[in-house]
TIZA-814011 format. One record per residue (C-alpha): y, x, z; residue in three letters; residue number from 1. Coordinates in steps of 0.1 Angstrom, whole numbers. Each point is the difference from the previous one (the first is absolute). Layout:
N
<rec><v>Y</v><u>X</u><w>Z</w><code>ALA</code><pos>NUM</pos></rec>
...
END
This chain:
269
<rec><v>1235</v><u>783</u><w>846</w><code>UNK</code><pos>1</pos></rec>
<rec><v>15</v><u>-10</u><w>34</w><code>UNK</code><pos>2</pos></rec>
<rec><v>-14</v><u>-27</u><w>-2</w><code>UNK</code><pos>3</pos></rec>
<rec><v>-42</v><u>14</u><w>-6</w><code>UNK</code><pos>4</pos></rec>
<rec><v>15</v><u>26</u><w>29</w><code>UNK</code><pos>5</pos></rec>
<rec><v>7</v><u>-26</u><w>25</w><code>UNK</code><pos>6</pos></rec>
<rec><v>-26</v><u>-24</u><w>-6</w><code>UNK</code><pos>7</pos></rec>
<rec><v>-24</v><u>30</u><w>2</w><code>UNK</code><pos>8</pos></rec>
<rec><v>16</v><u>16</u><w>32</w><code>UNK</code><pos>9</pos></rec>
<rec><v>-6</v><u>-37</u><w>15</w><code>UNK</code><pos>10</pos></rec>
<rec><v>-32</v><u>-2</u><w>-7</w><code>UNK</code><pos>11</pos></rec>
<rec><v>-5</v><u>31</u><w>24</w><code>UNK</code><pos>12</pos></rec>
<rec><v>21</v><u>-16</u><w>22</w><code>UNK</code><pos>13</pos></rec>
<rec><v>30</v><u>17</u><w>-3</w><code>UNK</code><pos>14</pos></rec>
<rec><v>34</v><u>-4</u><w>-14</w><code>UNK</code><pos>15</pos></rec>
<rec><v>27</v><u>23</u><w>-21</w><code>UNK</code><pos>16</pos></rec>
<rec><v>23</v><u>-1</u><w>31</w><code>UNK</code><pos>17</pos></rec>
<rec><v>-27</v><u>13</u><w>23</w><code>UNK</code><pos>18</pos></rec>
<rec><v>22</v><u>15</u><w>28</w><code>UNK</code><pos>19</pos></rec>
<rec><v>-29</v><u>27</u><w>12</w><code>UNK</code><pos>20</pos></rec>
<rec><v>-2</v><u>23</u><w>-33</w><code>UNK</code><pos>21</pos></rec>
<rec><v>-21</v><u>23</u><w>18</w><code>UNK</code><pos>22</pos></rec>
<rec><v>-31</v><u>20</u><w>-1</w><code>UNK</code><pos>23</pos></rec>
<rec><v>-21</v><u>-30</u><w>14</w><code>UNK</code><pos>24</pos></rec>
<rec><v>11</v><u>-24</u><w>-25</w><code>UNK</code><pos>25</pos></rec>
<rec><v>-12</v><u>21</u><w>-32</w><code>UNK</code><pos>26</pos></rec>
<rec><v>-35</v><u>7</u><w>28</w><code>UNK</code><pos>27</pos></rec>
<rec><v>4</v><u>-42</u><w>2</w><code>UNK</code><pos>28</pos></rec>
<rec><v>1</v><u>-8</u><w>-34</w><code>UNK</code><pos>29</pos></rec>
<rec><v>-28</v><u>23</u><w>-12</w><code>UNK</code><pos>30</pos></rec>
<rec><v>-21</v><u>-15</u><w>20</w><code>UNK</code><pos>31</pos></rec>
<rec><v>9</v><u>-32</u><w>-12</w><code>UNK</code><pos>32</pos></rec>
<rec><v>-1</v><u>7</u><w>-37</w><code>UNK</code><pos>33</pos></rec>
<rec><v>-36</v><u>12</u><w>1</w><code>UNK</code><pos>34</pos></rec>
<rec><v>-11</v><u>-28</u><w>21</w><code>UNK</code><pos>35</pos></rec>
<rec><v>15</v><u>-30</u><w>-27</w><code>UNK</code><pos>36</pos></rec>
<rec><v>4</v><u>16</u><w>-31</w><code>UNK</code><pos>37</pos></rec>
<rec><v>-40</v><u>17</u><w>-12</w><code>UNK</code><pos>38</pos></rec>
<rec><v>0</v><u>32</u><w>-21</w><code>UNK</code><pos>39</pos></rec>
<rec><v>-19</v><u>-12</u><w>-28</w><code>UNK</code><pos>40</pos></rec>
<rec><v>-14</v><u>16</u><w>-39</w><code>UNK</code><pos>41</pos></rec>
<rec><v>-8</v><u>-35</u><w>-10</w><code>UNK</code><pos>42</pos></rec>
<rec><v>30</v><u>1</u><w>-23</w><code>UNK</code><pos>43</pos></rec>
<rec><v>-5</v><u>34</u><w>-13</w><code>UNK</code><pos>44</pos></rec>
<rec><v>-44</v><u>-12</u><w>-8</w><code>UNK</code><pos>45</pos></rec>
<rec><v>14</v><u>-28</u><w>-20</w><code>UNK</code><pos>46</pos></rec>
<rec><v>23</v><u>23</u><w>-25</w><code>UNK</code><pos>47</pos></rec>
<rec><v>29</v><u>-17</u><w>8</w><code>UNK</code><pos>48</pos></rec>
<rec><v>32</v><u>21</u><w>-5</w><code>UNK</code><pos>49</pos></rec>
<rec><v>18</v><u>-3</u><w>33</w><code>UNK</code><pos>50</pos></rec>
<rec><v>38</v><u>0</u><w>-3</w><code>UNK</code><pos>51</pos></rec>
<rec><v>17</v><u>22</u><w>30</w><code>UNK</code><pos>52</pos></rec>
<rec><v>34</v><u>-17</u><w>-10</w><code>UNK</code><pos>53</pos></rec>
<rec><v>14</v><u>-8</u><w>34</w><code>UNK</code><pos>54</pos></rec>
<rec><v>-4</v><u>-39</u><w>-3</w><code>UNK</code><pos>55</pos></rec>
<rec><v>-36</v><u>-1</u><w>-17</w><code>UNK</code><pos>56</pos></rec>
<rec><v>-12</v><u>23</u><w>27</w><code>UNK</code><pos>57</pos></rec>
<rec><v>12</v><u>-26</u><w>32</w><code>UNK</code><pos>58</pos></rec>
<rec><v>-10</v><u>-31</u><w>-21</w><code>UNK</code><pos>59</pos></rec>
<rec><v>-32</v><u>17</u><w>-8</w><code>UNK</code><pos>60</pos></rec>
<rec><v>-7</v><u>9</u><w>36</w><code>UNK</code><pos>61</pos></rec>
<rec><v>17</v><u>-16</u><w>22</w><code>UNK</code><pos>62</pos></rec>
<rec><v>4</v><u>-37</u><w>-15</w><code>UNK</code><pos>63</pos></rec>
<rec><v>-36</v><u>-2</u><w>-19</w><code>UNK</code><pos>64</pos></rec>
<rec><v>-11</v><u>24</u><w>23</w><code>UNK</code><pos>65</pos></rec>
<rec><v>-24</v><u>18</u><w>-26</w><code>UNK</code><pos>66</pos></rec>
<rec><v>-3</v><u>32</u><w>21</w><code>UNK</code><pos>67</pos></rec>
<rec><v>12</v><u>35</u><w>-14</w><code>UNK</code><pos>68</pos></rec>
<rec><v>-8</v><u>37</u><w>3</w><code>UNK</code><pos>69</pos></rec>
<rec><v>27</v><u>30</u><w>14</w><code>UNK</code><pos>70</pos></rec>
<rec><v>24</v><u>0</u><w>-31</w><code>UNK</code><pos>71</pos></rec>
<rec><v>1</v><u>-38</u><w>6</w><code>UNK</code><pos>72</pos></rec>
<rec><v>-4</v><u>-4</u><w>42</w><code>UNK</code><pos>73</pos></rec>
<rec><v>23</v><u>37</u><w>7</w><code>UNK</code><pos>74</pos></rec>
<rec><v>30</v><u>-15</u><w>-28</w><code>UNK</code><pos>75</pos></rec>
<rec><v>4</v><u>-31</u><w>20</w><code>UNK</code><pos>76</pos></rec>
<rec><v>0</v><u>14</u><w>33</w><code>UNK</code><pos>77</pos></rec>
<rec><v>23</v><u>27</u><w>-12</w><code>UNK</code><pos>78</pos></rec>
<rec><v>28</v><u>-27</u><w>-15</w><code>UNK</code><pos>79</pos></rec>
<rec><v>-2</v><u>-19</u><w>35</w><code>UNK</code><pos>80</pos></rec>
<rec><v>7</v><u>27</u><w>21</w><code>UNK</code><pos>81</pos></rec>
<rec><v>27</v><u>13</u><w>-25</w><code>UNK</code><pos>82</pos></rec>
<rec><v>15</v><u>-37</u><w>1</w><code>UNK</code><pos>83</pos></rec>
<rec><v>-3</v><u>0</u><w>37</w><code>UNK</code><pos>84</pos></rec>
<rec><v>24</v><u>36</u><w>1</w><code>UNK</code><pos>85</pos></rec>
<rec><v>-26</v><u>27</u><w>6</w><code>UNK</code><pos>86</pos></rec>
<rec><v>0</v><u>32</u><w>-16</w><code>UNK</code><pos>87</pos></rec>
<rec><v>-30</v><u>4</u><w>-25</w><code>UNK</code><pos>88</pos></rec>
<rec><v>-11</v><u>20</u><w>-28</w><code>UNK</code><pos>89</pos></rec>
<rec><v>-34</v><u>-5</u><w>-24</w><code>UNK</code><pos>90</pos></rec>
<rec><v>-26</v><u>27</u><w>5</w><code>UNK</code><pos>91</pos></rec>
<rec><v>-33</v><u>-1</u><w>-20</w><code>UNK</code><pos>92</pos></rec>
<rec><v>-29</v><u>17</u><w>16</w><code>UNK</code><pos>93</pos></rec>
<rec><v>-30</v><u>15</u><w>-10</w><code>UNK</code><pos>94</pos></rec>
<rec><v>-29</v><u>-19</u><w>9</w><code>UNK</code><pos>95</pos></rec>
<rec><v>-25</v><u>25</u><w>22</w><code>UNK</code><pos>96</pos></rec>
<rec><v>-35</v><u>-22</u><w>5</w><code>UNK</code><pos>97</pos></rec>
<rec><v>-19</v><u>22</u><w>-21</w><code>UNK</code><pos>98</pos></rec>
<rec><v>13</v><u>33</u><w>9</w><code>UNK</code><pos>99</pos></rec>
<rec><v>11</v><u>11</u><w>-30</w><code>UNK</code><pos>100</pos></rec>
<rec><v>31</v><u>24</u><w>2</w><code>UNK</code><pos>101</pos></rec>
<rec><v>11</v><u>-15</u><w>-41</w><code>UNK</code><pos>102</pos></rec>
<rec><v>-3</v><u>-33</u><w>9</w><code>UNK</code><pos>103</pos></rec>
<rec><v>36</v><u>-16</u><w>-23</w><code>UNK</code><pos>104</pos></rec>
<rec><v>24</v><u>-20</u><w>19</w><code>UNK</code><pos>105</pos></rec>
<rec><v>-12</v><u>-34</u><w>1</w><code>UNK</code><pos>106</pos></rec>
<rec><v>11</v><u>-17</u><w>34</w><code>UNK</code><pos>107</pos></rec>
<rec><v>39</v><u>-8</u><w>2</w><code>UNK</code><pos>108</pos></rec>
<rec><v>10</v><u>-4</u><w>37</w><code>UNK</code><pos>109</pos></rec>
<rec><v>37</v><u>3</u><w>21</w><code>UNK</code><pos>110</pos></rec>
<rec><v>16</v><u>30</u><w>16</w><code>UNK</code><pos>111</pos></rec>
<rec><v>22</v><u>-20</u><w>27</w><code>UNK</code><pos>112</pos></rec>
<rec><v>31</v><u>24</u><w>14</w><code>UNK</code><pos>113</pos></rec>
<rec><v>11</v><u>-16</u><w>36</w><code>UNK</code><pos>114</pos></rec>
<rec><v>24</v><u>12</u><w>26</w><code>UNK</code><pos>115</pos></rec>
<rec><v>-7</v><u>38</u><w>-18</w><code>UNK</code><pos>116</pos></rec>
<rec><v>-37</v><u>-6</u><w>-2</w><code>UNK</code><pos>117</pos></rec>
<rec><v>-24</v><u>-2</u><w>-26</w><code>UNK</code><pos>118</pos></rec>
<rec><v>-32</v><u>-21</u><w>-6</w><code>UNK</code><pos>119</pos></rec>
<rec><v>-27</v><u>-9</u><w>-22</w><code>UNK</code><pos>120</pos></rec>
<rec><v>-3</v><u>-39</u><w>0</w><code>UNK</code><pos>121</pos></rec>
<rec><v>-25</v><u>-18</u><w>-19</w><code>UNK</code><pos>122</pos></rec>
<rec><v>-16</v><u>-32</u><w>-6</w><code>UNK</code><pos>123</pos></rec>
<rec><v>-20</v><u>4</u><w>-34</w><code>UNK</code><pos>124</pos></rec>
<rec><v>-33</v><u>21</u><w>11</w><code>UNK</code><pos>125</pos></rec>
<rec><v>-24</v><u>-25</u><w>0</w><code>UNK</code><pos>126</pos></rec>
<rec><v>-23</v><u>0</u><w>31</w><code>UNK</code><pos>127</pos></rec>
<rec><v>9</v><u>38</u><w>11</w><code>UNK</code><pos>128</pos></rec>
<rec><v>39</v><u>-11</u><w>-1</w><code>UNK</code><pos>129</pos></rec>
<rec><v>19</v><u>15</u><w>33</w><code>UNK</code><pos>130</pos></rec>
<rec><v>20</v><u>-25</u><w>12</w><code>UNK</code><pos>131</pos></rec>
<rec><v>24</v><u>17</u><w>21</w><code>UNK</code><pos>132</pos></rec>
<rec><v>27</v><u>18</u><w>-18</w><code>UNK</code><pos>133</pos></rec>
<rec><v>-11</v><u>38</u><w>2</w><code>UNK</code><pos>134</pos></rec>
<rec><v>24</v><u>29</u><w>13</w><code>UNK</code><pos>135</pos></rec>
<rec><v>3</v><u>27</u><w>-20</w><code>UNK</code><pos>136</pos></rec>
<rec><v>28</v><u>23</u><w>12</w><code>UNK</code><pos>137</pos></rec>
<rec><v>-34</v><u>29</u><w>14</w><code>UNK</code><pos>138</pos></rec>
<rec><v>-33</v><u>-1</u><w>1</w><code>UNK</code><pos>139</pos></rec>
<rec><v>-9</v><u>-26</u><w>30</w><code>UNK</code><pos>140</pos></rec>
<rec><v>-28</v><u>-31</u><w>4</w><code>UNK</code><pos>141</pos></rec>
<rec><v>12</v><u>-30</u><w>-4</w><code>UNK</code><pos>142</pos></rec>
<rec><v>-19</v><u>-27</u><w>26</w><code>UNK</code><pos>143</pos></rec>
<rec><v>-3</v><u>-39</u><w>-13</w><code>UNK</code><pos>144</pos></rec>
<rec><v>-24</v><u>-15</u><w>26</w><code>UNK</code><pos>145</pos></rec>
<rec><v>-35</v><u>9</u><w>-8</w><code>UNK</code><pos>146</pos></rec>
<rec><v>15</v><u>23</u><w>-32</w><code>UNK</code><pos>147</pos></rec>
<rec><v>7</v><u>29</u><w>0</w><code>UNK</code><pos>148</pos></rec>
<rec><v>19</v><u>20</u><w>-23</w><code>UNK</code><pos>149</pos></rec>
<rec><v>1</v><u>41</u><w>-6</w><code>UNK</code><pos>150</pos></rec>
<rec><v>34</v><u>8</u><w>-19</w><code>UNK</code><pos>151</pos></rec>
<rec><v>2</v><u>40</u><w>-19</w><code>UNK</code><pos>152</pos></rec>
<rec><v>33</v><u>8</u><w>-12</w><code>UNK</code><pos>153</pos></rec>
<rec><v>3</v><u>31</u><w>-18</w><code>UNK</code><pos>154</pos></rec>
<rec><v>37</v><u>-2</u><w>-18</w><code>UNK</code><pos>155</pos></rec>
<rec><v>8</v><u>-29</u><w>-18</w><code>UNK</code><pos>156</pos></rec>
<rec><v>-41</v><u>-5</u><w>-7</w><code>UNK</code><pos>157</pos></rec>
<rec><v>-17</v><u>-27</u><w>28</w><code>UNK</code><pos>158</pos></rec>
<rec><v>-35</v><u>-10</u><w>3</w><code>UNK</code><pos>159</pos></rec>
<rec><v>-11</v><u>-26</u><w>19</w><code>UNK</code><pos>160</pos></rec>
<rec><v>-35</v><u>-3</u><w>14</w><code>UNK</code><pos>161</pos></rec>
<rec><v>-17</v><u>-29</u><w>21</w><code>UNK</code><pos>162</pos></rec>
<rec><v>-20</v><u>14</u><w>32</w><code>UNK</code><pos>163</pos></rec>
<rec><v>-8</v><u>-31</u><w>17</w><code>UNK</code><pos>164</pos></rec>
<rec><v>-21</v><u>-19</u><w>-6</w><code>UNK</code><pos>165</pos></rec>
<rec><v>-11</v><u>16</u><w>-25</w><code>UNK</code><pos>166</pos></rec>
<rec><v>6</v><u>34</u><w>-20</w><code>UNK</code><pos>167</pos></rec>
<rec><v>20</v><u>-8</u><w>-27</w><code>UNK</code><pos>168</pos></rec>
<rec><v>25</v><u>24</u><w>-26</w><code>UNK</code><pos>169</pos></rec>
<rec><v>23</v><u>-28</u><w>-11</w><code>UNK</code><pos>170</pos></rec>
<rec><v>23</v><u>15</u><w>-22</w><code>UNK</code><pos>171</pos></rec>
<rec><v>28</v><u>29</u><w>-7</w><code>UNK</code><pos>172</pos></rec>
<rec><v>36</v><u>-6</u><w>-8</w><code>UNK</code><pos>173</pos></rec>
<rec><v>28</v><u>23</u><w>-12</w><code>UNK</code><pos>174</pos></rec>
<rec><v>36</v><u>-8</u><w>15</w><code>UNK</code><pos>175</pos></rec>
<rec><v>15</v><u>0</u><w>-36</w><code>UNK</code><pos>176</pos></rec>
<rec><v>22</v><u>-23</u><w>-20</w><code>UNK</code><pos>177</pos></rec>
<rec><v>-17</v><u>-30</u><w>-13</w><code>UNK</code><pos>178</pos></rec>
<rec><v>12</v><u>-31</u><w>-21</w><code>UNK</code><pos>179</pos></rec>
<rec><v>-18</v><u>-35</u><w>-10</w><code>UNK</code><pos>180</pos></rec>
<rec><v>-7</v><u>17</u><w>-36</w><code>UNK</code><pos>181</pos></rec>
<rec><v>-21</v><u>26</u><w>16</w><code>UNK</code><pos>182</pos></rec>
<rec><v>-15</v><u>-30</u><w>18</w><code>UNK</code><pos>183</pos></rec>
<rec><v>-2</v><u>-22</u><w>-32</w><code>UNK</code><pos>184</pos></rec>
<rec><v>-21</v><u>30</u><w>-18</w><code>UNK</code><pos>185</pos></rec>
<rec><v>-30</v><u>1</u><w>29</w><code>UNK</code><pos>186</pos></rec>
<rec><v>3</v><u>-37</u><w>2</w><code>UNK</code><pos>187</pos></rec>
<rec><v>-9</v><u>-6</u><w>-34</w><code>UNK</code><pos>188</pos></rec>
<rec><v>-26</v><u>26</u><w>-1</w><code>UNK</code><pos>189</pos></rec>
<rec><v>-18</v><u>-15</u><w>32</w><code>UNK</code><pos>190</pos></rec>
<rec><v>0</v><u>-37</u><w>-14</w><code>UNK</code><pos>191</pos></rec>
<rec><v>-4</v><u>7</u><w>-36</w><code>UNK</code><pos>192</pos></rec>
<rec><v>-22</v><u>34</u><w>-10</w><code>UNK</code><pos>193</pos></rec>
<rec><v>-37</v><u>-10</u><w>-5</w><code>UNK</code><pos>194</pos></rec>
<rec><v>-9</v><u>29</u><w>20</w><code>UNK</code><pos>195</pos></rec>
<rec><v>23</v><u>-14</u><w>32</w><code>UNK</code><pos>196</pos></rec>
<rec><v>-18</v><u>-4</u><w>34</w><code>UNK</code><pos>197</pos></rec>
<rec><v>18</v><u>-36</u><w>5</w><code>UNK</code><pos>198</pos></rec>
<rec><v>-15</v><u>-9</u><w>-37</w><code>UNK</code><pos>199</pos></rec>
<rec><v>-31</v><u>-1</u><w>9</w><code>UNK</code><pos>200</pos></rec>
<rec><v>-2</v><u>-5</u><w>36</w><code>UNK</code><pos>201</pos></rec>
<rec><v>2</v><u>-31</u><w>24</w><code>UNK</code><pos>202</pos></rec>
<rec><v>18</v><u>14</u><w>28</w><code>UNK</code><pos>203</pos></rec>
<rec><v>19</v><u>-23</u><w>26</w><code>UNK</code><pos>204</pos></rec>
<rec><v>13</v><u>7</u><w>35</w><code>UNK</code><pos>205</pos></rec>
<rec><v>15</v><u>-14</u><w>26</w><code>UNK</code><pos>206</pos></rec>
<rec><v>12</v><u>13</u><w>38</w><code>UNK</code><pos>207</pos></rec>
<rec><v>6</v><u>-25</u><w>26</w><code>UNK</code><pos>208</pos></rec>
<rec><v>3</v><u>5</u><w>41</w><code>UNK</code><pos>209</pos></rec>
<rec><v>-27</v><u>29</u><w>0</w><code>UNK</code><pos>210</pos></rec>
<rec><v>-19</v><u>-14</u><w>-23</w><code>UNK</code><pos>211</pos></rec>
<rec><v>-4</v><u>13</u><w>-36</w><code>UNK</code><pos>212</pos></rec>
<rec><v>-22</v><u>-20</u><w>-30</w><code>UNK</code><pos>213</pos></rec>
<rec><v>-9</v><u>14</u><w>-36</w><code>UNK</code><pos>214</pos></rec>
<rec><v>-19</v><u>-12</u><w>-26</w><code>UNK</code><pos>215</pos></rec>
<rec><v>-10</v><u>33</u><w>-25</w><code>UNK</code><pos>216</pos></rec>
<rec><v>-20</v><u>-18</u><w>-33</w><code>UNK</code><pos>217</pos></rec>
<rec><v>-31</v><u>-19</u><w>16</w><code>UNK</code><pos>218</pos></rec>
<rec><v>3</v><u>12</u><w>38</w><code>UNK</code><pos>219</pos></rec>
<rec><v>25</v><u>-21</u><w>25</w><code>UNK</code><pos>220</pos></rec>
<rec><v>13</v><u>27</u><w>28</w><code>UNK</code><pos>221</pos></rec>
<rec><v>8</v><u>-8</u><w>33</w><code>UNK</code><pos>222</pos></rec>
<rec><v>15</v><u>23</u><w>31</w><code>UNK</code><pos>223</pos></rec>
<rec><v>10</v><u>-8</u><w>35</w><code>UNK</code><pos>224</pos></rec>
<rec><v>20</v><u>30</u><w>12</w><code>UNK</code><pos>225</pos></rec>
<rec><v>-3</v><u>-9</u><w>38</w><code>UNK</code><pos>226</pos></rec>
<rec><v>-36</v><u>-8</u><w>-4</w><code>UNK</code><pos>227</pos></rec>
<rec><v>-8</v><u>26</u><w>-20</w><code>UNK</code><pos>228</pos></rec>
<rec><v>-20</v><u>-25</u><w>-19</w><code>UNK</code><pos>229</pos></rec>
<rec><v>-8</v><u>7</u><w>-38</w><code>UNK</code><pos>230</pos></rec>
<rec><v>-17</v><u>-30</u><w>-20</w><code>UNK</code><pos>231</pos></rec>
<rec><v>-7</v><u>-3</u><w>-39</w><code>UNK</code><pos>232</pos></rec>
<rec><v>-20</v><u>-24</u><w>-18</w><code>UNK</code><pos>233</pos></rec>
<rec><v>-5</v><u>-2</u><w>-35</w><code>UNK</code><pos>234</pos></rec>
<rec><v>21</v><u>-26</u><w>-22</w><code>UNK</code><pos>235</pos></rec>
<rec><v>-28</v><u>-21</u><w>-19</w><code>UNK</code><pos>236</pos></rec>
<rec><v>15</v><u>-26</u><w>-16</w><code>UNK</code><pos>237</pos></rec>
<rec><v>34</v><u>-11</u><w>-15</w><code>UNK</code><pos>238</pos></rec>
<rec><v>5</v><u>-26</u><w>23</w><code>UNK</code><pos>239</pos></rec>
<rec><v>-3</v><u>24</u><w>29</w><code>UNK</code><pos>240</pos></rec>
<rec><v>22</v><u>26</u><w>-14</w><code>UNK</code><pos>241</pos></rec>
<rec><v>21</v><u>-35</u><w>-8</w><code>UNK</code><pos>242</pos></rec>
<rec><v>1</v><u>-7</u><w>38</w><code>UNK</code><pos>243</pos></rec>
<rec><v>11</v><u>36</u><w>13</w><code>UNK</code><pos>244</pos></rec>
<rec><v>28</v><u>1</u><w>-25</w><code>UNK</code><pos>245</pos></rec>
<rec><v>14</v><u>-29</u><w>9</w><code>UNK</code><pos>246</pos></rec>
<rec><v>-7</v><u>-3</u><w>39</w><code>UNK</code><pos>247</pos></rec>
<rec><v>0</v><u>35</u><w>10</w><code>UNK</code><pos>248</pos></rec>
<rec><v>21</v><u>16</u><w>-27</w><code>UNK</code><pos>249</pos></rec>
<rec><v>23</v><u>-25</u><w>-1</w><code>UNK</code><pos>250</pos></rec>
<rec><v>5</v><u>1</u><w>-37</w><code>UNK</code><pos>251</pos></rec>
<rec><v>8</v><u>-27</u><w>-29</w><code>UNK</code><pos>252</pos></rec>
<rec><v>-27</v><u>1</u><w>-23</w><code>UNK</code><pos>253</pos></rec>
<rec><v>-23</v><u>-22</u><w>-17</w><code>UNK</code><pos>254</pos></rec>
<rec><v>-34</v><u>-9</u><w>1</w><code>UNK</code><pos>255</pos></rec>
<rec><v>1</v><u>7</u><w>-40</w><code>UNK</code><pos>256</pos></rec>
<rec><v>15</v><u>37</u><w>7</w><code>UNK</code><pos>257</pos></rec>
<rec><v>-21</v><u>5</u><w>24</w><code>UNK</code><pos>258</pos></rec>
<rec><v>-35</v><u>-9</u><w>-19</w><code>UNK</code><pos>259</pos></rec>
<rec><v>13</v><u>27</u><w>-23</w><code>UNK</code><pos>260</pos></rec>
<rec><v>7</v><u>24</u><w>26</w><code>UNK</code><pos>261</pos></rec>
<rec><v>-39</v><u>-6</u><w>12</w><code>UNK</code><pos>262</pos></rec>
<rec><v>-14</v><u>1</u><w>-32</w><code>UNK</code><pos>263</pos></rec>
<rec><v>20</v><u>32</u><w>-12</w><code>UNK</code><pos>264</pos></rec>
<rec><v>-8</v><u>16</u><w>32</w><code>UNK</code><pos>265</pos></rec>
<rec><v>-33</v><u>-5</u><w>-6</w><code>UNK</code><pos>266</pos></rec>
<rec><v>-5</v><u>13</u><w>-37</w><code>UNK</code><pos>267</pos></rec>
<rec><v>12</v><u>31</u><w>14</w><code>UNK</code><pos>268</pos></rec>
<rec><v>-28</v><u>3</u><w>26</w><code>UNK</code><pos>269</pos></rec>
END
């Protein structure tokens, strides 16, 4: 495990002895996460059961670099900052898109403690993922460049909700005790039931310098925050969708995979 831990950590360009364990490292290696490592359901579309033993999950995505979703991205990044000394607990959220108060708790994500503060830190929320870790001690607005952030705390019960640049309730998260069998139930469920969103959806996502790229089934997604530029063009063959998974997504897939991707996207048109 040291081993997939330090490899990882230098990858992101960063080391186990790091002197700075600060605030702006754990800001630092967000950023860098969700710029070379995609949050990706191509796993989950192919029925594959995805192992979230500690060594499957950083050969899985960080040495094949096969992309991963929250339970698989939020894990990792949890065990590095824990190897690297900082205070962390698992959290799983309830995810808010919808607006639906019963939404279950299907987003796992950290709660960082540091010098007697608290935060919400997260790299597993796709396109939408804040990546800046997110105070939580009051209510407050939490600024990341162009992003902004509204945080309500009401108790131990936090929602967080996107205001720039666009509206956005992410999700809600009670400050209770969690452990990696409460994650291992809502990971199963999300890459196994028939009925699962990441079961029958393509979604990929990556954030890099401003910039922020999703594919959803047949449409390819692209934002420039600074620009406030919004693209999308539809995906129409498998050798395109072939070309944005490996170039822009930066993922380890095959041309063979990817045909069936293309084709099963399409029967579901």
């Amino acid at each position: 495990m040291h081993a997939y831990i330090k490899n990882y950590l230098t990858t992101l360009q960063c080391s186990l002895e790091q002197a700075n364990k600060d605030l702006h490292l754990v800001a630092r290696l967000q950023a860098l996460h969700v710029a070379k490592y995609s949050f990706s359901s191509v796993n989950a579309l192919q029925n594959l059961f995805l192992s979230n033993d500690p060594e499957q999950l950083f050969k899985r995505l960080i040495t094949e670099q096969q992309g991963g979703y929250c339970f698989e991205h939020n894990k990792i990044f949890y065990l590095a900052l824990q190897a690297l000394g900082f205070d962390v607990e698992i959290l799983i959220a309830r995810v808010m898109l919808n607006g639906q108060h019963d939404n279950p708790r299907s987003h796992r994500l950290t709660l960082l403690t540091l010098e007697g503060k608290k935060y919400l830190v997260d790299v597993g929320f796709g396109v939408s993922t804040p990546i800046v870790p997110l105070a939580i001690d009051q209510s407050g607005i939490v600024i990341d460049g162009l992003n902004k952030y509204c945080i309500v705390r009401d108790g131990n019960i936090i929602t967080v909700h996107q205001q720039q640049p666009e509206e956005k309730f992410l999700y809600r998260v009670e400050l209770a005790e969690f452990f990696e069998s409460d994650c291992e139930i809502a990971h199963f469920y999300s890459h196994q039931h028939p009925s699962a969103a990441f079961v029958n959806n393509l979604v990929v996502s990556r954030i890099v310098d401003g910039e922020r790229y999703l594919i959803r089934n047949h449409c390819f997604s692209y934002w420039h925050e600074a620009k406030s530029m919004h693209k999308e063009q539809a995906i129409e063959s498998s050798e395109h969708l072939y070309q944005l998974l490996r170039e822009v997504f930066l993922l380890n897939i095959s041309l063979q995979s990817t045909q069936w991707l293309f084709t099963k996207m399409r029967s579901a048109l």
